[in-house]
TIRO-2110 file (N, C-alpha, C; in Angstrom, 1 decimal):
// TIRO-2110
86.2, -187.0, 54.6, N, 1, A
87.4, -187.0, 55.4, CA, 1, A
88.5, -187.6, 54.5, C, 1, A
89.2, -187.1, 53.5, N, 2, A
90.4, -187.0, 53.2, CA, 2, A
91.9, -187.5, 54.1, C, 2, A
92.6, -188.2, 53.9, N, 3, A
94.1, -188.5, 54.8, CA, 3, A
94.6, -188.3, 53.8, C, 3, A
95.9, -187.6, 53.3, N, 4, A
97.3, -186.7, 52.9, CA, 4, A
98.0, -188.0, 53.2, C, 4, A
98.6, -189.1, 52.6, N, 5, A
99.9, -190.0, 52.7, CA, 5, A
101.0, -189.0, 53.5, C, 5, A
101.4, -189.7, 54.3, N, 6, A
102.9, -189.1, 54.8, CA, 6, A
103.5, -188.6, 54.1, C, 6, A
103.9, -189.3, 53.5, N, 7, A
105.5, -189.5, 52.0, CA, 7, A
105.0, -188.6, 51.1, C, 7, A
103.7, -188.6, 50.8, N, 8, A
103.8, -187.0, 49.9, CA, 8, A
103.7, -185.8, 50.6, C, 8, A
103.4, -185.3, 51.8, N, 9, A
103.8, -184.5, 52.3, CA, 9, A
105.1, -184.4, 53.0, C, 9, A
105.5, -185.0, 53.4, N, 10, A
106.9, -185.3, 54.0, CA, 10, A
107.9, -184.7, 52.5, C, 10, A
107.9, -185.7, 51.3, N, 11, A
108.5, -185.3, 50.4, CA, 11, A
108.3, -183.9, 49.6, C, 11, A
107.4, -183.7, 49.9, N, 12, A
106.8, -181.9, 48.9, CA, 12, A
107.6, -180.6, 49.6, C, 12, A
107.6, -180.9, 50.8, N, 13, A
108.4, -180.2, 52.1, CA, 13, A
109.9, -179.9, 51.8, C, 13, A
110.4, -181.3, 51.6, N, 14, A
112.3, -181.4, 51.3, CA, 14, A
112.4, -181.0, 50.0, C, 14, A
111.9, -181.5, 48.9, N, 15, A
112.5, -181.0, 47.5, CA, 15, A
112.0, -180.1, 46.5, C, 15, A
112.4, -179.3, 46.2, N, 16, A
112.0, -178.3, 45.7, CA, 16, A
110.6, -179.0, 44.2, C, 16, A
109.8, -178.3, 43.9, N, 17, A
109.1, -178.9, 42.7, CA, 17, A
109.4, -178.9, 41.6, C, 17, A
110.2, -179.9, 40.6, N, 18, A
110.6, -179.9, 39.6, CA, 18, A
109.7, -179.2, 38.0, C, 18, A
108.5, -178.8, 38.4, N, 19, A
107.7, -178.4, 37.4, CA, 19, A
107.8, -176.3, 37.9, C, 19, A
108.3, -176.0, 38.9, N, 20, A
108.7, -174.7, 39.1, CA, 20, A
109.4, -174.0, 38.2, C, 20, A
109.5, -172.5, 37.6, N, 21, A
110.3, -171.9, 37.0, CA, 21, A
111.4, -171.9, 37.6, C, 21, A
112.5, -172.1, 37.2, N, 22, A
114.0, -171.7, 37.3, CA, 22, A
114.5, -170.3, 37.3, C, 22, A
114.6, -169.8, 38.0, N, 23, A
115.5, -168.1, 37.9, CA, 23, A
116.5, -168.2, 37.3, C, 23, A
117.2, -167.8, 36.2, N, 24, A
117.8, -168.0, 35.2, CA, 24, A
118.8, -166.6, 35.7, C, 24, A
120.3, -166.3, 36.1, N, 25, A
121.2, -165.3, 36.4, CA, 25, A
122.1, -165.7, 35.5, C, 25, A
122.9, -164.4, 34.8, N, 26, A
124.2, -164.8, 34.6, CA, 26, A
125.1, -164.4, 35.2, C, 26, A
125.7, -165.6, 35.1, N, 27, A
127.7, -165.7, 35.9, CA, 27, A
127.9, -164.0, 36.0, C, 27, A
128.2, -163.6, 37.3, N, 28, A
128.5, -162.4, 37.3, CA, 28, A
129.9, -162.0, 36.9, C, 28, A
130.2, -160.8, 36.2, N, 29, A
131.1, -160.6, 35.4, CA, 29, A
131.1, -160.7, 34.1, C, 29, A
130.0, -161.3, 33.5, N, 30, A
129.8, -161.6, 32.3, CA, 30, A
129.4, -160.4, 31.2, C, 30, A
129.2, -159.3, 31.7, N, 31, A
128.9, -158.1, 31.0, CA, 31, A
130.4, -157.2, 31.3, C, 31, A
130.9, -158.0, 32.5, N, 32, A
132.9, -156.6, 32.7, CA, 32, A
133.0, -157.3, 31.4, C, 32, A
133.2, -158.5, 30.8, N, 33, A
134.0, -159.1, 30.2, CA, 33, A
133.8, -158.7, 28.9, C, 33, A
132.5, -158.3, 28.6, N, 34, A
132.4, -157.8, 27.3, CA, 34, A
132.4, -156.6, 27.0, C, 34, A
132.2, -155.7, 28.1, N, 35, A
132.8, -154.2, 28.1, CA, 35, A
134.2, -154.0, 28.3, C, 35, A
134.9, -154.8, 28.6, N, 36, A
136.5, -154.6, 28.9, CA, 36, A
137.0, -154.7, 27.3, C, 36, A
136.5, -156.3, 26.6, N, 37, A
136.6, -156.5, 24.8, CA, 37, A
136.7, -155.2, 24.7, C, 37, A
135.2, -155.0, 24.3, N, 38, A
134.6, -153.8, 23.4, CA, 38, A
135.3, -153.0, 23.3, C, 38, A
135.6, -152.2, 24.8, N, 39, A
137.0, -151.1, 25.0, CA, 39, A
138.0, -151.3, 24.2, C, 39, A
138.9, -152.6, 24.6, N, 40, A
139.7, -152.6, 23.7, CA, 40, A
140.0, -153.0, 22.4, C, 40, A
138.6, -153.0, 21.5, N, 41, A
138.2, -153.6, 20.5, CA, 41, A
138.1, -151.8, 19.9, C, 41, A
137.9, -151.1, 20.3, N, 42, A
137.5, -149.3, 20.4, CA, 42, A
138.8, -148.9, 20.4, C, 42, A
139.6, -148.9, 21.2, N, 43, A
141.0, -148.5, 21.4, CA, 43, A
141.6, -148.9, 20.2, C, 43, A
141.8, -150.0, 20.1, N, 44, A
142.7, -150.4, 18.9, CA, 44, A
142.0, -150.5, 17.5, C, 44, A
141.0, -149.5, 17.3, N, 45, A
140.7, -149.2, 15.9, CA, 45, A
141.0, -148.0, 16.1, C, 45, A
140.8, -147.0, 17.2, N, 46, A
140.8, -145.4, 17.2, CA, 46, A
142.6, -145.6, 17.4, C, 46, A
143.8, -146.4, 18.1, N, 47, A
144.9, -146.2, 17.6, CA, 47, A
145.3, -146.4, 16.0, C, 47, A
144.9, -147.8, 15.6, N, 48, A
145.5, -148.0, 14.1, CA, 48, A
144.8, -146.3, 12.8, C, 48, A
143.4, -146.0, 13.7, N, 49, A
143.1, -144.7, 12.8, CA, 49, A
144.1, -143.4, 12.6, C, 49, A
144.6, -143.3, 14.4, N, 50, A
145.2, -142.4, 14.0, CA, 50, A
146.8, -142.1, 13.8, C, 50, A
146.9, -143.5, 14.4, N, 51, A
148.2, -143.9, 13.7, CA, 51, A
149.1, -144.5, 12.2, C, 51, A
148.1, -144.9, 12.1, N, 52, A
148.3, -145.2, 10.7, CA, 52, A
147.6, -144.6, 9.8, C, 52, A
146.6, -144.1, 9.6, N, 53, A
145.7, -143.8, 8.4, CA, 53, A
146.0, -141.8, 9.0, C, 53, A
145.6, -141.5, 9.5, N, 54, A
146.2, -140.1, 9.3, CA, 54, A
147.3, -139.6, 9.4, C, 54, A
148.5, -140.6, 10.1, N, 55, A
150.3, -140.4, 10.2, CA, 55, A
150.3, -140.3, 8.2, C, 55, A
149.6, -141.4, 7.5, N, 56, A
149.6, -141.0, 5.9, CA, 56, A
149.5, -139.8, 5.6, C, 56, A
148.2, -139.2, 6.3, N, 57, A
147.7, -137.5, 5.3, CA, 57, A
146.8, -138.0, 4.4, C, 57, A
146.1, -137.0, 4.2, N, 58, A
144.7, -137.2, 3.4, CA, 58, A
145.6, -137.8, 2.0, C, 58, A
144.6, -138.6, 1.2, N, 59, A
145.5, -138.9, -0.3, CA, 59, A
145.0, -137.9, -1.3, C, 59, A
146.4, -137.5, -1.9, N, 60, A
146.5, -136.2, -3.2, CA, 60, A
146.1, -136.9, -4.4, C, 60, A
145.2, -136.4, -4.8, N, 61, A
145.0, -136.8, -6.6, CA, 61, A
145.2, -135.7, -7.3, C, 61, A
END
C-alpha cells in the first residue's frame, strides 16, 4: 500500500514538467519578412541590370 504525498500530486497537476520538450514556433511573419527583402533584393538588381548595364549596349572591341 503505497500513499502519493499531496504536494506532489497537487504540484504535478498545476505546473507544467520542466524536463518536457518545448514546441519551438517562429514569430509569425518571419518568412513575409524575408520574402518581402529577397523581392526587393530581386528588383533592384533586375532594375540596376537593365538600367544601367544594358541603357550602355553590349561593349565594342
Amino acid at each position: 500500500m503505497s500513499v502519493e504525498p499531496e504536494s506532489m500530486s497537487s504540484s504535478s497537476s498545476e505546473e507544467p514538467d520542466p524536463n518536457a520538450p518545448v514546441e519551438f514556433e517562429h514569430p509569425r511573419g518571419t518568412m513575409a519578412i524575408v520574402v518581402i527583402f529577397g523581392v526587393l533584393f530581386g528588383a533592384g538588381w533586375l532594375a540596376m541590370y537593365i538600367f544601367r548595364f544594358l541603357a550602355l549596349g553590349a561593349p565594342q572591341h
